[in-house]
Each structure stands twice: as structure tokens, then as C-alpha cells.
C-alpha positions in Angstrom: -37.4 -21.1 26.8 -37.5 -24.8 25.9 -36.5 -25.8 29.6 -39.4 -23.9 31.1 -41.6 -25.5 28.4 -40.7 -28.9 29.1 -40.5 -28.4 33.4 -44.3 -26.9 33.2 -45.0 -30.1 31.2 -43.3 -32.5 33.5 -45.2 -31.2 35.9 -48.2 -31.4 34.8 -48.0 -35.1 34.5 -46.0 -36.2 37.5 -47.4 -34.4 39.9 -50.6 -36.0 40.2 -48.5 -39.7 41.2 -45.9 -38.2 43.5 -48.4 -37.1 46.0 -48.1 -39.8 48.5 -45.9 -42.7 49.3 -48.9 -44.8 49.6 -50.7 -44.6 46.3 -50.1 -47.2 44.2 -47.0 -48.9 43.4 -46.8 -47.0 39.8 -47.4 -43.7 42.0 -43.9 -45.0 44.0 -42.1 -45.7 41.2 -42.6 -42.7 39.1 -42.5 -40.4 42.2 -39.1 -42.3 43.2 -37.7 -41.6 39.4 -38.5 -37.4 39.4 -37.8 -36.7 43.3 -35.6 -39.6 44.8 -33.0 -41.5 44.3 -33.6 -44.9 44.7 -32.3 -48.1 43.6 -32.8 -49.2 40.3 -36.3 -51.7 39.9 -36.8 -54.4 37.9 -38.5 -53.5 34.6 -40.7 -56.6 34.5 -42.2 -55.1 37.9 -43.2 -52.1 36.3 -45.1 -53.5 33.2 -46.8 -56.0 35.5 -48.4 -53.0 37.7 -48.7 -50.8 34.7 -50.7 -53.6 33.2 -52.7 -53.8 36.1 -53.4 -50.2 36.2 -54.6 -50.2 33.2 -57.0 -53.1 33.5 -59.0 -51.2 36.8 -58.6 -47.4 35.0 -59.8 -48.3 31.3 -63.1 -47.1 31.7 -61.4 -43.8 33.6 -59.1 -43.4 31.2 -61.7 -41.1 28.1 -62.5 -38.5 30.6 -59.6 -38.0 33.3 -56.4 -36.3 31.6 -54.4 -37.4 35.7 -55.4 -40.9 35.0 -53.4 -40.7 32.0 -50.3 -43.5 31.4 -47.4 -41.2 32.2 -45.1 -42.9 30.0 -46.5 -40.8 26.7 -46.1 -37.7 27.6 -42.7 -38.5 30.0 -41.4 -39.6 26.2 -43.0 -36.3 24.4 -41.4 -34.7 27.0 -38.0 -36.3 26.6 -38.2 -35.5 22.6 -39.4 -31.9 23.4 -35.7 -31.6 25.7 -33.8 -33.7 23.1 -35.1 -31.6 20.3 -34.6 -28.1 21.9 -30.8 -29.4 23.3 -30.2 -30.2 19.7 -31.4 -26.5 19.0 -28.9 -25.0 21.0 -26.2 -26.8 20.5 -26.1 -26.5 16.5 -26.5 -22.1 17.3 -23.8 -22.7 19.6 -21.9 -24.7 17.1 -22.9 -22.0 14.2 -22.1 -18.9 16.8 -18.7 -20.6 16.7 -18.3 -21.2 13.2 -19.0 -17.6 12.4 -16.2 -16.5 15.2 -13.9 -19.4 13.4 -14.4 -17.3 10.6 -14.3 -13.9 11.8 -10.7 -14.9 13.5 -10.1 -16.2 10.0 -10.4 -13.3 8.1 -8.6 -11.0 10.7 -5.9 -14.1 10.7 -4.4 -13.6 14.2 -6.4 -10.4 15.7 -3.2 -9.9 18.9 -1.3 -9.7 15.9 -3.4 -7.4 13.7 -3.9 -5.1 16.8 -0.2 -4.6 16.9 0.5 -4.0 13.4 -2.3 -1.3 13.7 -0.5 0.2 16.8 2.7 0.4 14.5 1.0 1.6 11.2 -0.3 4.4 13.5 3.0 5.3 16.0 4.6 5.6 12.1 1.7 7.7 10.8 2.3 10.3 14.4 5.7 10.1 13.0 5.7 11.7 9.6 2.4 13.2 9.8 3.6 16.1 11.3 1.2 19.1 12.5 -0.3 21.4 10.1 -0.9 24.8 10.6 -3.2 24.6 7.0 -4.7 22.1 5.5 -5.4 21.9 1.7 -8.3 19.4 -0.1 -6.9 17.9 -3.1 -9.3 17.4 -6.3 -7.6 14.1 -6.4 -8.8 13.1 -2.8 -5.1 14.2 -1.6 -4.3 16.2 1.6 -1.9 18.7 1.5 -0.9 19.9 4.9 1.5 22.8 5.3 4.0 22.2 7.9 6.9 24.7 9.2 10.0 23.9 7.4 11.9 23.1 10.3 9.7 20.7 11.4 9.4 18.6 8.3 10.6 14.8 8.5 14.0 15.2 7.5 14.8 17.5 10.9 13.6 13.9 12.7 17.5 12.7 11.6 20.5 13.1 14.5 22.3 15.5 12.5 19.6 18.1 11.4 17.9 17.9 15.0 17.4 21.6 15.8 18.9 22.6 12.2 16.8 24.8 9.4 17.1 24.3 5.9 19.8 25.8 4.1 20.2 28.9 1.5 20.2 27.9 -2.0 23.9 28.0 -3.9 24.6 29.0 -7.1 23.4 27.2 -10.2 26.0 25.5 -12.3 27.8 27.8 -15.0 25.2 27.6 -18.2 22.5 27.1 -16.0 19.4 29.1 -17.7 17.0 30.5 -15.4 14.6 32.5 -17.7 11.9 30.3 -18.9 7.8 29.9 -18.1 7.5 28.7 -14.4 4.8 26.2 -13.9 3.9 27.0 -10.4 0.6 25.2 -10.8 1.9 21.7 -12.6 0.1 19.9 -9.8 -3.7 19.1 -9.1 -3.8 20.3 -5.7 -3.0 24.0 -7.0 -5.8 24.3 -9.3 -7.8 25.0 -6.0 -6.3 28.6 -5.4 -4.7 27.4 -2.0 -1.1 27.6 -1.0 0.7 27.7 2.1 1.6 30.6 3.9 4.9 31.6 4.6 7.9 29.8 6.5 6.0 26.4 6.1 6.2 23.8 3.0 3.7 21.3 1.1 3.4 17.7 2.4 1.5 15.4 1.0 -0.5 13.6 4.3 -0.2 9.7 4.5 -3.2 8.0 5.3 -3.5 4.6 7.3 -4.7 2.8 4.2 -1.5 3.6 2.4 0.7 2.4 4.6 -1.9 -0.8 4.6 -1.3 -1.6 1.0 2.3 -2.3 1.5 4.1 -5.3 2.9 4.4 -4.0 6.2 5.1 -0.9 7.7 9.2 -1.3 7.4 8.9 -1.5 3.4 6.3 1.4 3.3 7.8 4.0 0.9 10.7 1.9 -0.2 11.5 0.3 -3.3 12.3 -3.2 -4.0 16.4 -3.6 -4.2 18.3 -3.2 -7.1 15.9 -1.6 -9.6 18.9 0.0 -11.2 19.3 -1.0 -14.6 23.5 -2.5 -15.4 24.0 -5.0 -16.7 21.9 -8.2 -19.2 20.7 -9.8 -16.2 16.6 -10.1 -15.9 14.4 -9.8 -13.1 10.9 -8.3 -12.7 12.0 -5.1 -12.8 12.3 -3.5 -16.7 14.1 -0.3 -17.9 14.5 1.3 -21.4 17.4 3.5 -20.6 19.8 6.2 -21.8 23.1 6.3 -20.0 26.7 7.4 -19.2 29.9 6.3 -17.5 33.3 6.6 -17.4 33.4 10.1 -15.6 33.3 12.1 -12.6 29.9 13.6 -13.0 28.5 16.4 -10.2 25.1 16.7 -11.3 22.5 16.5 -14.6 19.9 17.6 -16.2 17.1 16.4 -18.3 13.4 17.2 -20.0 10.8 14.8 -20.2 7.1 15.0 -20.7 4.7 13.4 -18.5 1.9 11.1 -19.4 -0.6 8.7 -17.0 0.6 5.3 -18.4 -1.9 2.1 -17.7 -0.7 0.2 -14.8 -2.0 -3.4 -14.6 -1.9 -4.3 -10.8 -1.8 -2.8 -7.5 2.1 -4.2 -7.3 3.3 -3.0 -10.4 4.5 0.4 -11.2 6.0 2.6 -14.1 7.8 5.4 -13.8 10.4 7.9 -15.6 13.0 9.6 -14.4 16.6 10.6 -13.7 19.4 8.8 -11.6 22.7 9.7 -10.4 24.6 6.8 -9.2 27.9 6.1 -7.2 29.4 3.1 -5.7 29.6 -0.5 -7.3 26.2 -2.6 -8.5 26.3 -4.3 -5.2 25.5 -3.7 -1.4 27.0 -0.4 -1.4 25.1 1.5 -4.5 24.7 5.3 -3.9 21.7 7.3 -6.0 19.8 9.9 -6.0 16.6 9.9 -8.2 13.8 12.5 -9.3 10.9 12.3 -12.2 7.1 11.2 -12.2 5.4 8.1 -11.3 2.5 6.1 -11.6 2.2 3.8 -8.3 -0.8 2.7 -7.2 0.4 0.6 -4.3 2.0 4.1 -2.8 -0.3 6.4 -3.7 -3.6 4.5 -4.2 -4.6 5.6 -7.8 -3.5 6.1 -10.7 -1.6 9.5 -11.1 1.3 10.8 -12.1 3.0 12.1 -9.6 6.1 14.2 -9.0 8.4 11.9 -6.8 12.2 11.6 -5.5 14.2 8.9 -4.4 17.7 8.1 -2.3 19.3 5.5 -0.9 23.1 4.4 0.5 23.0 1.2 0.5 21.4 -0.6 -2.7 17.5 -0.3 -1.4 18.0 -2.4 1.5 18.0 -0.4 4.9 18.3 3.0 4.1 16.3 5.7 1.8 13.4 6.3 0.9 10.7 8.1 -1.4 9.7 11.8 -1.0 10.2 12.7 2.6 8.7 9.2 4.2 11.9 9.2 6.4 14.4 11.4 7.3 16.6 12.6 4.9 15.4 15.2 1.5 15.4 18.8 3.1 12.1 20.9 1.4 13.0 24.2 1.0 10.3 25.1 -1.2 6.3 25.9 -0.4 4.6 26.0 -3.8 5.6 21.9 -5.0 4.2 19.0 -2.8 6.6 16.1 -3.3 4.3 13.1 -3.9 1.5 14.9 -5.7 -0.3 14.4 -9.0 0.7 16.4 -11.9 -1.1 18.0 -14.3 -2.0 18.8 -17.1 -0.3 15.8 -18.5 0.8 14.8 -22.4 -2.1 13.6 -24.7 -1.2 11.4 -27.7 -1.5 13.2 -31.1 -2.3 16.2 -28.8 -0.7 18.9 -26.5 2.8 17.6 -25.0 3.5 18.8 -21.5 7.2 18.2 -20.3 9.0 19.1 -17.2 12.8 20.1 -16.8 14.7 18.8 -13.9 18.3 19.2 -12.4 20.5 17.4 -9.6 23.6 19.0 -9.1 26.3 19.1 -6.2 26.8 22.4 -4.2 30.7 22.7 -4.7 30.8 24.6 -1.3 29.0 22.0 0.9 28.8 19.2 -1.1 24.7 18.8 -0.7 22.9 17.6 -3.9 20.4 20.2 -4.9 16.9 19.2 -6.9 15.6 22.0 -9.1 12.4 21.7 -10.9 11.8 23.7 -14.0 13.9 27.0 -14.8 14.1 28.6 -11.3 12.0 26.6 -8.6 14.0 25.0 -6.2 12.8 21.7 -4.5 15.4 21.1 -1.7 18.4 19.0 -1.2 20.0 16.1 -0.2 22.3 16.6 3.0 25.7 15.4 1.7 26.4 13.0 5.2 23.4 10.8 3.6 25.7 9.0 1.3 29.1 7.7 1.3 30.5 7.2 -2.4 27.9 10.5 -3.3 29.8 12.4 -1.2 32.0 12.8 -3.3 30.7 12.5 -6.7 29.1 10.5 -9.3 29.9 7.5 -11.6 26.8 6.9 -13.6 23.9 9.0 -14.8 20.9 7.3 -15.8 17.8 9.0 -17.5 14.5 6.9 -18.9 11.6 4.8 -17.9 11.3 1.5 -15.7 8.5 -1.1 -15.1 7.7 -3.8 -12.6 6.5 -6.9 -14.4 5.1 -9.5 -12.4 3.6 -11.5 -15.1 0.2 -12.2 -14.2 -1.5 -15.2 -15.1 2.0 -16.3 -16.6 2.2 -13.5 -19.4 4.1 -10.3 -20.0 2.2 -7.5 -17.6 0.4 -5.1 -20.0 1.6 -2.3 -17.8 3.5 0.6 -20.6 6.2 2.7 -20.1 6.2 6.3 -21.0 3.2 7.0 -23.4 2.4 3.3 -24.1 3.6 3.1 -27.6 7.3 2.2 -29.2 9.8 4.9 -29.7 9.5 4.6 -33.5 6.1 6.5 -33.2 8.4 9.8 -32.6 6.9 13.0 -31.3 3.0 13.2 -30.2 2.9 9.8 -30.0 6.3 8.6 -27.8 7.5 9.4 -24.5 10.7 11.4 -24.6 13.9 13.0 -23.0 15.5 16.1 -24.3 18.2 18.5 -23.5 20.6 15.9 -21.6 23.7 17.0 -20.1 25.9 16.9 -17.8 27.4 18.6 -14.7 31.5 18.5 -14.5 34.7 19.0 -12.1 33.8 23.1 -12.7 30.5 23.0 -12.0 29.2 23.8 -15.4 26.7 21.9 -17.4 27.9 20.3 -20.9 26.1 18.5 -23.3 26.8 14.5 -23.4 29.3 13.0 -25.7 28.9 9.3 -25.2 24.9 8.7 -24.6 24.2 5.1 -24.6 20.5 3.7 -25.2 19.3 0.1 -23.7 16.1 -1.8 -23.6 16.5 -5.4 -21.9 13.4 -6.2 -23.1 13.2 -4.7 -26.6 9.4 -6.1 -27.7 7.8 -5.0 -24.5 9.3 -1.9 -24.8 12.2 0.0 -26.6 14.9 3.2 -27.3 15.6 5.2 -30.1 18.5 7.8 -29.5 19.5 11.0 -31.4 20.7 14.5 -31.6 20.1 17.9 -33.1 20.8 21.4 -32.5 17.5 22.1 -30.9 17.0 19.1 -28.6 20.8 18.2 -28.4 21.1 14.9 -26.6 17.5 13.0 -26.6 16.3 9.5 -27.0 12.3 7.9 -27.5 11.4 5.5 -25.2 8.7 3.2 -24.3 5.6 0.6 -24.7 2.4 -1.0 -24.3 4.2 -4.4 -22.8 2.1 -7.2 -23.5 1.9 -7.7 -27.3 2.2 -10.4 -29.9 5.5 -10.4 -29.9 6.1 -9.9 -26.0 3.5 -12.7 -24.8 
């Protein structure tokens, strides 16, 4: 645009002195600066027959625009060019800038492409075809996929395998009892899954986008097991025993929606059973409820389990995000919010669970309430599991990773000190034990620990109603945990 502006001025004004090669000498010069190249000429030349030229054209000069000094509008000219150059160059310069900064804030887009390419070959990988799907109030998709298809079936030695029968329950195992079949959001809707298939909660791309890349998707940091005075950003108020050969437990807890501070923190409560020593070689298996909003994207509780073989590093994994937990039931979605949920000074709603070891194959079963069965862990997962356990841990855990320099204000459990007691506390009931004969016993050497007593603490007890039981938790951040 500015180019045809400034040719159709040029010309304009040359034209009229490039005519002929006899005109005047100012004539040859200019017509030998736009259409030849000559040798350069003397500039003193040019002002004395410019000077000249203007002496015989004055009285021409009011009425004739051609008889005009071409020097005037050759320089408007020029400015017209310089100025509309500069024009493009500083939109090229800004089109650059803004792509400088587009390729900022994608970082490296070869590099974004691929981890996209991942996140999605990983999402074709556990996302597994649904026959059904089910809209979650909580924004949750529940697809139901056939059981033998699940994630776990993915693994070498379950390819082509279904899941197994259930075994017997351990000797004193109570199976009467209210069955909440609806303690999660995404039955309130009326929906289940039909026959011969199993609840799975459906990952999205943006979950797998919150964590640190796609490897450490559904995995916890290592060594969140609470053993020892050590202090890291991971905190526990725990009730625990040693010293045996245990084959299982079983606990009661109630469930509340404790305040998370950040998207990398989490709190959670629940039970472990644990085998092998402290180090690269720790065996658990873990089940309770969870607040997480780095996994799961909000803040919900939410029903989760846990294994691993080799002390969080390489193997394991939550829920069924890799191979490994067999489903066998259709009415729980592993990874779902529960609810209703306990209400301080109000309505307590607690939830049994039990892990034991099936004496005949040596699989560890997970049993939710009095009667529903969740699934099991395949007993080739583990090494020192196979055989039994060494530790069983019940209680709550935190990540703290002190923002801003002070004590996260995430809480454990109900958010407030064990002293508060019932209503008010978080709590575990009923603890006991599995043994050698497969029967469960009450505990006889409960432990209680808080590492961090002023961010959150343990009160244990017993009585004939809730036998074994301890109070747990806290709000974190206080006055006297800054």
C-alpha cells in the first residue's frame, strides 16, 4: 500500500524530466538518477544548473505544478518510504514479539506436542471401552467396563485371566449389618451398571495434566509411610502395631471433606498393611478416603486404594491407574466421591473396611462395609506380602509444603484436635487384627504417634463397645504450629 503510494508519486514528478536526453542538463541528471545508471556527478554541477533553472522558470513556477523543483517532493517522497518501511518493520518486529511469546508460554511446542501424544496413548490405555456410561453429580464419569477387560488384565500374568471367586471371610468376620450401596455421589442418580461389567471412574486429559508428568500420574511421592522421628513434608498422626505375623485388618472410620490448602497437598485417612524393611524394598497395601485435588481435581472425598513393591518408586499405584487391583465388584467406583459425609456437632457417617489374606491362594482381599466385596490384590504383586505382614498402620496423613514459609493450613481428619472427642474429631473404631488362623482378634499392643503434635495429634483408648480406637487430627496451621 505505502509502495504503490510513493511509486504513483514518484512518478508524477519525474516523469515530466525523463522525457528526453536533450532537455536540459537537470532533465539528464534526474532522468539518469531514476532510469540509469550512471556515474556519479559532481554536486556543485547540479546546484549551479538548478540555480540556473530557477532564475529562467521563476515567473513559471505559480502556475505550472511540471515546472516544479523536483527535489521537494523527491524528499517528501523519500520520508513517505522511510516512514511506511519503519511501519512495517516495527509490525513485523511486534508479529514476532507476540510469537516470542506465544513459544514462551507453550515453552518448547515439539516438546509439548509429544507430551500430549503420551498423555493421550496413556489415556487409550486405561480408559478402557464402556458399554455404559454414567454422569456424575460431581462432574465424574463413570464408565462400566466388562470385568475382564479392566486395567489389571493389561498385566503378563492376568492376560486372558477373569477375576476370581471370593474366599471365605476370616473366622469372627460379621456379615449382618446395613449395606451402604449408595455411599457414593455417582449413585444418587439411580444408574448402575449392568451385569458382568464394573464401575470405573474415567480419567480425563486434564488430570493427567496436573501432575508432574505422565510417569508420576497416580503415584505417590516415596516413602509416605510413617516409622520412625525423621521429618519430611509428609505428616501422619498414627495408630500402629508390630512385632507379629499379621494376615489382614480391619478398621471403622468416619469420613469428613477436610480443607486442603494447595493443588500439591493432600490429606487423607486410611489403613496400611506393611511388609519388608523401611527402605527400597517396602511392601503395602492401603485402602480409606481421600481428599486430592491434584488427582482428582476438586475437593472430595473419595474412596481410594493403594499398592506398591518397592517403596513408591517404580511400581504401584492408586485405584486401578495401572495394572494390578482385580475389581470384582459393580456397585463401588474406586476413585469416587463419597457421600454423605460426617458434619461437626452433627450426624457421623463412618465406613468399615477389611484387608485380609486368602489362606488358599494367598491374594489380599479388600472388603468395604459388612458384605461388599471390592476386589483383590493378585498375591505375585508383592514379594515380602506374599507371605505376610509386619506392620499395620491405621490413621490420617498430610502433605505439608509450607507455603509462603509457614505450616500449611491443610487438617487432617475433621480439622480439629483429638481432645474434642466424638462429633467433633475424626476417629477409628473397632481395630483388630487378622492372625496365623485366619481369624480376626482384637489388638493388644496399639501404639498412637503424631510427629507433629501442634499441627495435629492422637488420643488412644478402649471400651467394650468400640474396643481398640484412637482420635485423631487438626487444623495445621495454628499459634502454636506457625
Amino acid at each position: 500500500m505505502c509502495y504503490a503510494v510513493w511509486k504513483n508519486m514518484m512518478e508524477d514528478v519525474l516523469l515530466p524530466w525523463t522525457k528526453s536526453k536533450s532537455t536540459t542538463t537537470r532533465g539528464y541528471i534526474i532522468g539518469s538518477f531514476s532510469r540509469r545508471q550512471q556515474p556519479c556527478i559532481q554536486v556543485e554541477a547540479l546546484l549551479v544548473e538548478e540555480t540556473s533553472y530557477y532564475r529562467r522558470n521563476s515567473s513559471k513556477m505559480a502556475y505550472s505544478c511540471f515546472h516544479t523543483p523536483p527535489i521537494i517532493p523527491i524528499f517528501v517522497g523519500f520520508l513517505l518510504l522511510v516512514s511506511c518501511l519503519e511501519s512495517v518493520m516495527s509490525i513485523s518486529m511486534e508479529s514476532k514479539a507476540e510469537g516470542q511469546l506465544l513459544v514462551n508460554q507453550t515453552f518448547r511446542p515439539g516438546e509439548e506436542l509429544q507430551k500430549l501424544k503420551r498423555i493421550r496413548a496413556h489415556l487409550r490405555k486405561i480408559n478402557k471401552p464402556a458399554v455404559k456410561t454414567i454422569q456424575s453429580p460431581d462432574g465424574d464419569l463413570i464408565d462400566c467396563i466388562p470385568s475382564h477387560q479392566q486395567p489389571a488384565f493389561d498385566h503378563p500374568q492376568l492376560q486372558g485371566q477373569k477375576p476370581l471367586e471370593p474366599p471365605e471371610r476370616p473366622n469372627g468376620h460379621k456379615s449382618h449389618g446395613t449395606v451402604y450401596e449408595s455411599f457414593q455421589l455417582w449413585r444418587t442418580t439411580g444408574e448402575s451398571c449392568p451385569d458382568g461389567t464394573i464401575p470405573i471412574r474415567r480419567i480425563k486429559e486434564e488430570d493427567i495434566l496436573r501432575a508432574s508428568s505422565v510417569q508420576k500420574f497416580g503415584r505417590k511421592l516415596k516413602k509416605p509411610v510413617r516409622h520412625d522421628s525423621s521429618s519430611n513434608d509428609h505428616e501422619h498422626a498414627v495408630g500402629y502395631i508390630t512385632g507379629e505375623k499379621y494376615y489382614g485388618a480391619k478398621a471403622s472410620l468416619n469420613v469428613w471433606a477436610p480443607r486442603v490448602a494447595n493443588q500439591y497437598e493432600f490429606s487423607l485417612s486410611q489403613m496400611w498393611v506393611i511388609s519388608g524393611s523401611f527402605g527400597d524394598d517396602l511392601n503395602t497395601i492401603e485402602a480409606g478416603w481421600q481428599v486430592s485435588p491434584e488427582l482428582y481435581g476438586d475437593n472430595y472425598p473419595r474412596f481410594f486404594t493403594y499398592w506398591t513393591t518397592d517403596a513408591y518408586q517404580a511400581t504401584g499405584c492408586y485405584n486401578l491407574l495401572c495394572s494390578g487391583f482385580v475389581q470384582t465388584n459393580d456397585k463401588i467406583a474406586i476413585g469416587a466421591a463419597i457421600s454423605p459425609t460426617s458434619s461437626y456437632q452433627g450426624g457421623q457417617f463412618d465406613i468399615s473396611l477389611l484387608v485380609w489374606k486368602d489362606p488358599n491362594h494367598g491374594n489380599w482381599w479388600l472388603e468395604f462395609g459388612p458384605g461388599l466385596l471390592v476386589g483383590y490384590w493378585p498375591a505375585f504383586l508383592f514379594s515380602h506380602l506374599r507371605d505376610h505382614a509386619t506392620m499395620i498402620q491405621f490413621g490420617g496423613e498430610v502433605v505439608n509444603t509450607q507455603p509462603s514459609g509457614f505450616h500449611t493450613s491443610t487438617q487432617m481428619g475433621s480439622g480439629h484436635f483429638a481432645e474434642e472427642g466424638f462429633g467433633k474429631s475424626s476417629y477409628f473404631r473397632n481395630l483388630q487384627v487378622v492372625d496365623w488362623d485366619n481369624s480376626l482378634i482384637p489388638l493388644t499392643n496399639l501404639r498412637v504417634l503424631a510427629d507433629h503434635p501442634n499441627c495435629y495429634d492422637i488420643q488412644g483408648g478402649i471400651n467394650t463397645v468400640w474396643g481398640n480406637y484412637f482420635y485423631y487430627g487438626g487444623p495445621g496451621r495454628n499459634i502454636k504450629c506457625p
